[in-house]
N, C-alpha and C positions, 0 to 999 in steps of 0.2 A: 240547906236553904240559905241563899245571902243572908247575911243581915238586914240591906237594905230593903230588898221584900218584903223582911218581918216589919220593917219598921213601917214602909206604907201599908201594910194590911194594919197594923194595929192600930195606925197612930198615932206614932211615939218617935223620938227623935233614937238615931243610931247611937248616941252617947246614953242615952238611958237605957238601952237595952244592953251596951256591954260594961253600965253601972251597974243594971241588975243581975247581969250575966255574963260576965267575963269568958266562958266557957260554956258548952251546952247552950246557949241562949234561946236555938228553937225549941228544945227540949222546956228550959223553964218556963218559956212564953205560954209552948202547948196548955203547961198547967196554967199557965196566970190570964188566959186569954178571957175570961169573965171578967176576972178582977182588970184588965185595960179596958173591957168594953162600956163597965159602968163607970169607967174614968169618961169615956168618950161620952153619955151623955148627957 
């Protein structure tokens, strides 16, 4: 999956997701994708 993708589905800018995940990123997203969405509201 792009990064940039992830990044408009989540919410989050592309430097904080390959902050958070330099590697695997949609991998770690899959799990963290709760934890972005009560970020988002």
């Amino acid at each position: 999956i792009p990064v940039k993708q992830i990044a408009e589905r989540y919410g989050v800018s592309r430097a904080t997701i390959y902050k958070v995940a330099p590697r695997n990123s949609a991998l770690v997203l899959e799990d963290r994708k709760n934890e972005y969405k009560d970020t988002r509201k």
